[in-house]
N, C-alpha and C positions, 0 to 999 in steps of 0.2 A: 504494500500500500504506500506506504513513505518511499519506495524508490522510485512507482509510476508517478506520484505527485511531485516530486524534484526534476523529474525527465518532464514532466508538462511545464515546468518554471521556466525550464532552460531553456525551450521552440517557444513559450510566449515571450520571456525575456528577448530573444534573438530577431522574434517580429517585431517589437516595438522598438530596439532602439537600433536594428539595422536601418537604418532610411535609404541606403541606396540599393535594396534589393526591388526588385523591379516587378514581380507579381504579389507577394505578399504585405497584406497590410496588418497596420497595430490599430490596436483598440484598445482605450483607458475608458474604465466604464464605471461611473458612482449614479449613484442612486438609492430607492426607497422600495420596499417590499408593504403590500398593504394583503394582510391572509386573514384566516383564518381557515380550524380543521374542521370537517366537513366532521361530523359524529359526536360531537364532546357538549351538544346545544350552546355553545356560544355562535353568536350567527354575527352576520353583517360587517365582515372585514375589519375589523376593528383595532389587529394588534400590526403597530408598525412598526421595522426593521429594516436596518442597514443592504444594501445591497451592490458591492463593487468588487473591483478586480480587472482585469485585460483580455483579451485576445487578439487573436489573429484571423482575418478573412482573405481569404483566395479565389479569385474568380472561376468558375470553370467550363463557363459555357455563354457568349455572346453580354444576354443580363442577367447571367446567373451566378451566384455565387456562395462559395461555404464559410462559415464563422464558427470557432470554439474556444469557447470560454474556460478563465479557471477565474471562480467568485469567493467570496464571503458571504454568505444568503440567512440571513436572519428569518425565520418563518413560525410561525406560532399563532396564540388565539387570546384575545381579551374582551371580558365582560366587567363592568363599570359595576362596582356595588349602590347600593339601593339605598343602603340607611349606615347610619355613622355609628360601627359598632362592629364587634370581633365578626361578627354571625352577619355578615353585610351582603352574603349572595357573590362577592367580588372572583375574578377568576386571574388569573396569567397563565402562559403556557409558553416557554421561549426554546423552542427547536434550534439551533442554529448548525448550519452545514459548510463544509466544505465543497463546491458544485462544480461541472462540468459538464455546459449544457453544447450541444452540436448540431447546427442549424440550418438548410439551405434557402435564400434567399431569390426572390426575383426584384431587378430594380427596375423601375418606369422612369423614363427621362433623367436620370440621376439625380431623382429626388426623394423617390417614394418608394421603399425596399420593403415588400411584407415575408416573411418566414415563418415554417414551421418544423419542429423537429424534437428532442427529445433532452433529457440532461440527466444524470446520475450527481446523488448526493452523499456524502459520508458524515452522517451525525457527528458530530466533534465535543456539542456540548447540549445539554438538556437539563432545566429547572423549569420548575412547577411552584405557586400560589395558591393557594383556594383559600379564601376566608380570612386573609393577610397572612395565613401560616404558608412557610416556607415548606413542601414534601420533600424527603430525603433521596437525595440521588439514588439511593441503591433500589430504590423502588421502581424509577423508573427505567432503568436498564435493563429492567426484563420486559418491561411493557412496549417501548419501540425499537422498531429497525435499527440497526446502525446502517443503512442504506437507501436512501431514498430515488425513486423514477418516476420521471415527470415529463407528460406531453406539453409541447409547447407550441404558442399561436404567436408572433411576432409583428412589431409595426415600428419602421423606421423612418423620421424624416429628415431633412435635412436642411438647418434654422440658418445656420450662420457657416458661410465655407466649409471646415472640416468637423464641424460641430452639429450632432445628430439629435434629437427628441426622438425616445424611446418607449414605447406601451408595450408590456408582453402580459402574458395569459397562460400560467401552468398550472397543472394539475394531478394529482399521483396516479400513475397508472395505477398498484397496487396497494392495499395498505400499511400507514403508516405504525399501525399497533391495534389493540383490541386494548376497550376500558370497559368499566361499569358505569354508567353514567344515568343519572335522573329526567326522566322525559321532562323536559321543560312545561309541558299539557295538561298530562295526567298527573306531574308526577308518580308515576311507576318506576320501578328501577328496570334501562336494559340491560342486559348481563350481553357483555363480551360483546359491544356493538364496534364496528369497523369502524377505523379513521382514516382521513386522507387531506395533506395540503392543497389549499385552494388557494389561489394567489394574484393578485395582480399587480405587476411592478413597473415604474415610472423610473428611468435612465436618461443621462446625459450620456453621452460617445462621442470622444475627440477621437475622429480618426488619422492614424500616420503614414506617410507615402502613397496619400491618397489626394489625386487632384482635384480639386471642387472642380463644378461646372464652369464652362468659362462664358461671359456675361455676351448678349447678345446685340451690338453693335447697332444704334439705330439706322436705319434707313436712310441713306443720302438723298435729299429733299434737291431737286430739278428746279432753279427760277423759270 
């Protein structure tokens, strides 16, 4: 695990700061993660986290081209307590992953790049809240993956020369663990109900060795 993630540093490291290689580009990518996990009744995207890191994209076909990332991806779930008091309803959930998403793109006029494609994650660290009480780590190390997979829907524009606005859309193909959790409804308890990250993350991308568009020269006007 630590030797494939040192061999991924050293091909992102080598695309971002070779600049005069001639098909490959870098990508410096900060941003915000907005989740929440599909199972645990905390709803409505609520817990927000870190989301950055680099990559590299390679064209490979006319306007087509691949991107893979190596991130820091903060993902988890928050619900706001009720009343001002131990017993307050309140929730956290902070999954945080090492990621490596791999993506192919189509770009229209060298503006508008939408992609779709897939990422793998390695849980690195996991805390838990309920009720202002901190849960002990060893408990949840049996409850989730140390591995997460995730479909991805992708939208890239491009704001300012080599500078992109970024919307993407992941989601876990499989799940992320089994809980016990209280139907928010009935309250009923379901035993061993599935979870899965839900996500939607907003990104800046300075791209490198990448020529913006070049600006289109008005029309010479005939007295």
């Amino acid at each position: 695990m630590k030797r494939s993630i040192s061999i991924l540093l050293i091909v992102l490291s080598m695309s971002v700061f070779q600049a005069n290689a001639q098909r490959f580009r870098g990508e410096l990518i900060a941003g915000l993660n907005k989740s929440q996990v599909d199972g645990d009744e905390a709803y409505h995207f609520k817990k927000y986290g870190l989301n950055f890191g680099a990559g590299v994209a390679v064209p490979v076909y006319k306007n087509w081209f691949a991107s893979m990332e190596l991130l820091y991806s903060e993902k988890g779930a928050y619900l706001k307590g009720y009343k001002n008091d131990t017993m307050d309803g309140s929730y956290r959930l902070h999954l945080n992953y090492l990621e490596v998403p791999v993506l192919f793109y189509y770009t229209d006029k060298e503006l508008i790049s939408a992609g779709a494609g897939f990422s793998w994650g390695n849980l690195i660290n996991v805390w838990e809240k309920e009720r202002r009480y901190v849960i002990p780590d060893i408990d949840l190390d049996t409850v989730y993956r140390k591995s997460d997979l995730n479909a991805i829907a992708d939208l890239r524009v491009r704001i300012y020369k080599n500078l992109k606005l970024n919307v993407r859309y992941s989601y876990s193909i499989r799940k992320i663990g089994e809980r016990d959790v209280r139907d928010s409804e009935s309250g009923q308890w379901i035993l061993n109900d599935k979870q899965y990250n839900n996500l939607w993350t907003f990104r800046l991308i300075y791209m490198i060795n990448e020529k913006p568009p070049a600006k289109k020269k008005p029309d010479a006007r005939l007295d």
